[in-house]
C-alpha positions in Angstrom: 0.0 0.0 0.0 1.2 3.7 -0.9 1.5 6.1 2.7 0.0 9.1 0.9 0.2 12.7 2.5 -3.2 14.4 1.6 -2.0 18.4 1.4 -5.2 20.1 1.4 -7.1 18.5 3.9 -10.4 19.0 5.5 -13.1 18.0 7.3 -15.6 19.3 5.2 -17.3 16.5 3.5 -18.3 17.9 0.0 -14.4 18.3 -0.5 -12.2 16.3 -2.8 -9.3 16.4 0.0 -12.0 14.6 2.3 -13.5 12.1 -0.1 -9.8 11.7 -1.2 -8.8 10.3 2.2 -11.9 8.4 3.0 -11.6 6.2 0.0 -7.6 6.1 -0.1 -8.0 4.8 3.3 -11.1 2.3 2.3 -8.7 1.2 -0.3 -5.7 0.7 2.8 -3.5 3.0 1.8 -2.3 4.8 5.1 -2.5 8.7 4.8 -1.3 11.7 6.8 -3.2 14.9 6.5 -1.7 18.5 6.2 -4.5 21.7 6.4 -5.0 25.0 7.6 -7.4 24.1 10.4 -6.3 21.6 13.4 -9.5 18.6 13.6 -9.8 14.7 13.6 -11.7 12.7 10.6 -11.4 8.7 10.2 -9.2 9.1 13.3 -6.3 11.1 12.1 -5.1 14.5 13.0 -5.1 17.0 9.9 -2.2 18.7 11.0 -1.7 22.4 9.8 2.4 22.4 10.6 4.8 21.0 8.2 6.2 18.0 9.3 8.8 15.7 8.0 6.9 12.6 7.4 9.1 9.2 6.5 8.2 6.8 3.6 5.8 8.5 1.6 5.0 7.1 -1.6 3.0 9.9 -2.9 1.7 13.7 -2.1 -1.8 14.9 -3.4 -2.4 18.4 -3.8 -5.7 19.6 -3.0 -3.9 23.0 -2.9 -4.3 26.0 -5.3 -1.8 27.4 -7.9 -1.4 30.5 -6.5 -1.2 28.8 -2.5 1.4 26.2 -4.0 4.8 28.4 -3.6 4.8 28.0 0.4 5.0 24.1 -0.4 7.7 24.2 -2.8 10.8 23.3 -0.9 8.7 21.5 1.9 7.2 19.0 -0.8 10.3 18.4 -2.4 12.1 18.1 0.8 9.9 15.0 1.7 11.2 13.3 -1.4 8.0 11.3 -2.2 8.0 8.7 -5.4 5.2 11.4 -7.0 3.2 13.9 -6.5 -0.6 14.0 -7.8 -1.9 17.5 -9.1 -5.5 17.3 -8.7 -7.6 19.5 -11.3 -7.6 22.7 -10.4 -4.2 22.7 -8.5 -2.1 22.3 -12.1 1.2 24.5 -11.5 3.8 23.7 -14.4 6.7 26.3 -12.8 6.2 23.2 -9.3 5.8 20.2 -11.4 9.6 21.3 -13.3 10.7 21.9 -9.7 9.9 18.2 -8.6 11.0 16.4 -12.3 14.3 18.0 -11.6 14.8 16.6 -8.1 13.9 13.2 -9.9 10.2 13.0 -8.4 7.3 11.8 -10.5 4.8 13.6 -11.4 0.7 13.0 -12.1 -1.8 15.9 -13.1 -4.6 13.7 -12.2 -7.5 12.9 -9.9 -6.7 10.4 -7.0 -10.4 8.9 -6.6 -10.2 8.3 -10.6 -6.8 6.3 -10.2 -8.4 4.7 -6.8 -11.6 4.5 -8.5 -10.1 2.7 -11.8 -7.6 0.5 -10.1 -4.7 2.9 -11.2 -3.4 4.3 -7.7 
C-alpha cells in the first residue's frame, strides 16, 4: 500500500481532500493529512504544521496554484515517489521543480486512479 500525504485537507465532507482520504483509506493505503485548520476525521489528525513525514510514496495536492509556492521546498524536501496534481491545482513552474529533483509527477484525480484500479 502507498503512505500518501493528503495536502489540502479538510473535514468538510463535500471536499475532494476529504473524499480523497476516505476512499484512499477504504482502499488501505495509510494517509497523513496537512490543512490550515487543526481537527480529527477517520481518526487522524489534519495537521496544519509541516512535518517531516518518512516513507511516503505519494503527495496529493488539493492546494491551489497560487497557494502552492509556500510548499515548494517542503514537498520536495519529503522526497515522495510522485506527486498527484489534482484539477484545479495544475502549477507547471512546481511540477519542473519536482522532475528536476527526480520525483514523479501526475496531473490527475486520485479517486479516478483509486476508482479505476490505477493508484
Amino acid at each position: 500500500m502507498k503512505k500518501t500525504l493528503v495536502i489540502g485537507a479538510s473535514n468538510n465532507p463535500d471536499r475532494y481532500s476529504y473524499k480523497a482520504a476516505e476512499k484512499l483509506l477504504k482502499y488501505g493505503h495509510e494517509i497523513e493529512l496537512l490543512g490550515l485548520r487543526p481537527d480529527v476525521i477517520f481518526d487522524r489528525t489534519i495537521d496544519t504544521q509541516k512535518k517531516q513525514y518518512a516513507d511516503l510514496d505519494t503527495v496529493t495536492l488539493y492546494v491551489g496554484p497560487k497557494n502552492q509556492p509556500d510548499y515548494y521546498e517542503y514537498v520536495a524536501g519529503l522526497n515522495p515517489k510522485r506527486v498527484i496534481f489534482n484539477p484545479g491545482t495544475e502549477n507547471r513552474e512546481f511540477e519542473e521543480l519536482l522532475r528536476s529533483r527526480g520525483i514523479e509527477v501526475e496531473e490527475a484525480c486520485t479517486l479516478v486512479l483509486l476508482g479505476t484500479g490505477q493508484y
